[in-house]
N, C-alpha and C positions, 0 to 999 in steps of 0.2 A: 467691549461687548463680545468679539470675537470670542478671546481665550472664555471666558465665559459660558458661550453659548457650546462651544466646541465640549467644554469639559461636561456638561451638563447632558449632551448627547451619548456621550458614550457612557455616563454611567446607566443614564436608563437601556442604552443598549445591553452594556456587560451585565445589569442586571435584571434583566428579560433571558437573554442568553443563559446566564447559568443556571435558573427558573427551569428555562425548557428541555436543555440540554440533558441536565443530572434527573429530571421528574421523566424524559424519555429512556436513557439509560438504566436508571433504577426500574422502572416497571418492565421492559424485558428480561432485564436481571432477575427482578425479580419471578419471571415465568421460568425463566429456565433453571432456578434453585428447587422451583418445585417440580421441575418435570425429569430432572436430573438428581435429586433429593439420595436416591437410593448408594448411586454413584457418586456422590460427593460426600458424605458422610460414610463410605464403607474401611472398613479395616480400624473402625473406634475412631474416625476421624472428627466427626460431632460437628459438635459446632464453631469447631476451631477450621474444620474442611469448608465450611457455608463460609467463611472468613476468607481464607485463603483463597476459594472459587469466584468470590466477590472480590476482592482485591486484585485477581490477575484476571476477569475478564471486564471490567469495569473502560478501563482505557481502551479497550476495541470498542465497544458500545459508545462512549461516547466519541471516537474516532469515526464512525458509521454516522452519528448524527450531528456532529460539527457543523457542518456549512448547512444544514437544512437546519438548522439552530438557529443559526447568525440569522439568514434570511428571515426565519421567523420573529427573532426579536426585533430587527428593524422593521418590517412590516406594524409591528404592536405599536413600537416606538411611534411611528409617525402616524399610523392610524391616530394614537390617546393624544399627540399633540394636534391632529387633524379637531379634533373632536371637540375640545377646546377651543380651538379656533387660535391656538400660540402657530400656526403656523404663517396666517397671518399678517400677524405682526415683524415676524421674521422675514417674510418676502417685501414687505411693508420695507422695510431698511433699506434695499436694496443687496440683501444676501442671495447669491445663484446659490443652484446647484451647484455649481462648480467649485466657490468658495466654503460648501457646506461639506464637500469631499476631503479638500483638503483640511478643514478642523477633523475631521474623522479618520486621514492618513494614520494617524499613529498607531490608532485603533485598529486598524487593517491589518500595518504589519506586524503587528502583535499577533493578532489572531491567525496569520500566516504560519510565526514562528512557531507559536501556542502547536497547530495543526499539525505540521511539518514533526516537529519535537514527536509527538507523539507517535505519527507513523511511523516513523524511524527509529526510533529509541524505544520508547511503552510497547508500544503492540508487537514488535519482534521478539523483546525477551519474555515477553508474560505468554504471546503465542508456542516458543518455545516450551515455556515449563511447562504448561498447556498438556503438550503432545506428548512430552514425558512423563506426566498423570495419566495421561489417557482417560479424562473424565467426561461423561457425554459426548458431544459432537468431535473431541478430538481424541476417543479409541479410535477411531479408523488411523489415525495418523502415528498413531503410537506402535499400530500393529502393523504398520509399512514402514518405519522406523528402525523394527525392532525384528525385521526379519533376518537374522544372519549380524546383526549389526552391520549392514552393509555398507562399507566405503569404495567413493569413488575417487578416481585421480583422472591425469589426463597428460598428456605426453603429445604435442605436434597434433597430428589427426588421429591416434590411438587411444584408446579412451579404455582402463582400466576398472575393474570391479574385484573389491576385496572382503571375503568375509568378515573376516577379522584384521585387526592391529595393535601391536605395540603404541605406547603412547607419541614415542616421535617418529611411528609412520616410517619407523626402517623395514622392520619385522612383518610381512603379509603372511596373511593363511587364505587357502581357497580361492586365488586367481583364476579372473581370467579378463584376457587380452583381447581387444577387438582391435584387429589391425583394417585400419580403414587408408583407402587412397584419397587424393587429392580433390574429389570429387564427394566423399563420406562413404562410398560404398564400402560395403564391407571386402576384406580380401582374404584374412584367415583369422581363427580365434585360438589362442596359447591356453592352453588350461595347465594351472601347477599347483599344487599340493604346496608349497612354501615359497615364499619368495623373500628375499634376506641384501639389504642393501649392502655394498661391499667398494671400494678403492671410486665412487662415483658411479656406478650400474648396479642389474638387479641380477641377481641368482637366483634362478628359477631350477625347484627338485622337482622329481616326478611330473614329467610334462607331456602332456599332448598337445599336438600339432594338426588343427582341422584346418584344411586350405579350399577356396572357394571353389576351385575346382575337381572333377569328380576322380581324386585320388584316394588308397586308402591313410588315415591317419599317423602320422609320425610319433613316437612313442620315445622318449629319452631322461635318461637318468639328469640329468645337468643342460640350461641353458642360459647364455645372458644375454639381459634385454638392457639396450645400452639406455632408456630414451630418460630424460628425464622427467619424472612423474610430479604433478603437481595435487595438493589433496583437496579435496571439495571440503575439507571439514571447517577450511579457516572462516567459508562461507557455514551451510549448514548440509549436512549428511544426506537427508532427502531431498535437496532440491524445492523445499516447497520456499518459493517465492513472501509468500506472507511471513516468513520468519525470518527473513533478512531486511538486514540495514541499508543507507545508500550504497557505503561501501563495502558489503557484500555482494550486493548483486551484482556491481560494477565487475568483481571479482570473477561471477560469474560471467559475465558477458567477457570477460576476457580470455576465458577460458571455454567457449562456446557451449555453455552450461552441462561439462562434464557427461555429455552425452544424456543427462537426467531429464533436461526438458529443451525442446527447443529454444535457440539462443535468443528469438525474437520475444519471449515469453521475459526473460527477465529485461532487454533491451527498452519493453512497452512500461515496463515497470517501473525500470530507474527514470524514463520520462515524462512520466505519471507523477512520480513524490516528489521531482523538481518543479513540476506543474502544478502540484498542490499549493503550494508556497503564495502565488494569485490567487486562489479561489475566494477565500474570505475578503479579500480586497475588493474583489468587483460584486461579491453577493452585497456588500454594503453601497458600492456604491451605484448597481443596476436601479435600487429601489428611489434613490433623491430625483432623477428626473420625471419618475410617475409620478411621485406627491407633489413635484413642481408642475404641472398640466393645468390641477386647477388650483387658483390662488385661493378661493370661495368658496364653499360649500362644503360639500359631503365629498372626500375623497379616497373614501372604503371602499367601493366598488373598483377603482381603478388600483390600488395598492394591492385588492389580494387575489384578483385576476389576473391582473400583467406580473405584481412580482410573484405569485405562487406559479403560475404557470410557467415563466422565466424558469425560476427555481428547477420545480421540476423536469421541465424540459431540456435541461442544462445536465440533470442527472442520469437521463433516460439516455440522450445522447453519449454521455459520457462512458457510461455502462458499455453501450454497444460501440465503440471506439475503441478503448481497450480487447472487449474481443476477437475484431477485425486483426489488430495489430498481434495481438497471441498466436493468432491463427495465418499470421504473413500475408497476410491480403494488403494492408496498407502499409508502410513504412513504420516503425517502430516509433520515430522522432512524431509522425504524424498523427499517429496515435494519439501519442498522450499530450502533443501541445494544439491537437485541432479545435475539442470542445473548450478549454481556456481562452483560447483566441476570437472563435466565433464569440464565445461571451463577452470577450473584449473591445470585440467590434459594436457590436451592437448596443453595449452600454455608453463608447461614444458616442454613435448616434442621435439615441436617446438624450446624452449631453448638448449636442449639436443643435437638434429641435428645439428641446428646450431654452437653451440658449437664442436662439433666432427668435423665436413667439416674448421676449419678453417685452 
């Protein structure tokens, strides 16, 4: 009866789930092909752009509604077996919660991987091509992007800025140096006209020398900066967090994000997509011990109150957790494995009660 019931569960879950998921996705999609209409089909792009605009923002959208997904098809799930009264029969067996979690394990870390997969992989590179269309909501990003072509590198506590480069990052044009101490402050800034890698160091033409104190400027044909420069490009050129993978940002965070954004900003990040990984696990399984409360009756009122409220509130927190941690108020680690945890907690709880009352 087990394998049975277990497998019976998740398909009506998986297919509730993808019901809601692709019918929520597609109708934003759908709004934004038309509010963006003019910009997506410009330069004879037609309907082959509405294609290609639907293909590459399709995986953040349904990335966005994932786990409020899941919670909602199990909510349905057990509401329609509620409603029938098969639930029942099911507690009637003597089946807990607890054994009803574990038929639905697999289903969890699936939908984990599923989740995870997607931030990391889908929505990094489709956000990428994104930026470099510059279609609707991501011109702003194209045109911070594409300002100078700007590249960043970073050397110990010096943090470099390049207009231009050659493809393997020997060759710089429009330098400049920010010489920071041990502390970050600034102490002086190298401006060159060229910079040309050579025997292991940089060769700096046409340069000036602004130092933090109140001297006039140094001014020299030829200098070299020994430091060794690393490129932000392996990650991504702006800095923006959403277009990087795990290990990207790790990259960043190892390089105290290239001066681009503070380091805590990608730190809250990488412990956030690690923490994604549980989300879908516990949205399935907060909602088994509300339907397990009452054995009898009507148990609608308690499934879409405690689990939608759960849900949301798991969201809302979550939102403002990541911003604390962007903003270094709470620890980065804290950040992003607080609201996973508290949910964690409280779904055994709920385990626990239920457990005890039967």
């Amino acid at each position: 009866m087990i394998p049975v019931l277990g497998r019976m569960l998740s398909r009506m879950i998986l297919a509730r789930f993808l019901v809601i998921v692709l019918g929520m996705s597609m109708l934003v999609l759908t709004l934004e092909v038309v509010a963006y209409m003019d910009d997506i089909t410009a330069n004879g792009a037609g309907f082959a752009g509405m294609l290609r605009y639907a293909g590459l923002r399709l995986p953040g959208l349904v990335a966005v509604f994932f786990t409020m997904s899941l919670l909602l098809a199990m909510v349905l799930t057990l509401l329609e077996l509620g409603y029938r009264n098969e639930m029942v029969p099911i507690w009637a067996a003597g089946v807990t919660p607890l054994q009803l979690m574990g038929m639905l394990l697999p289903l969890g870390i699936l939908m984990g991987v599923v989740q995870f997969a997607l931030e990391d992989r889908l929505v990094p590179s489709a956000v990428k091509e994104l930026s470099g269309w510059g279609v609707g909501e991501y011109a702003q990003k194209k045109l911070s992007a594409s300002r100078g072509g700007v590249i960043w590198m970073r050397s110990g506590n010096d943090i470099l800025r390049a207009g231009k480069a050659n493809a393997q990052a020997t060759e710089l044009s429009d330098v400049i140096i920010f010489r920071r101490d041990a502390d970050g402050l600034l102490t002086e800034q190298i401006f060159a006209r060229t910079a040309r890698r050579e025997a292991g160091r940089w060769l700096l033409r046409n340069v000036a020398v602004y130092r933090r104190e109140p001297v006039p400027p140094a001014r020299l044909d030829a200098l070299v900066y020994s430091g060794d420069l690393k490129l932000a490009a392996q990650g991504v050129r702006t800095g923006d967090p959403d277009e990087m993978s795990l290990k990207e940002l790790k990259y960043f965070i190892d390089n105290l994000g290239f001066g681009l954004r503070p380091v805590q900003v990608y730190q809250t990040r990488w412990h956030r997509r690690l923490a994604s990984l549980l989300v879908p696990l516990l949205m399935i399984a907060v909602c088994l011990p509300l339907a397990a409360r009452f054995r009898r009756g009507n148990i609608a009122m308690v499934l879409l109150v405690g689990g939608v409220a759960i849900g949301f509130g798991f969201f809302v927190f979550d939102g403002l957790a990541m911003t604390v941690g962007e903003l270094g108020l709470v620890p980065p680690w804290l950040a992003g494995w607080m609201p996973v945890s508290l949910l964690a907690i409280l779904t055994l709880a709920l385990y626990a009660r239920a457990e005890t009352v039967q």
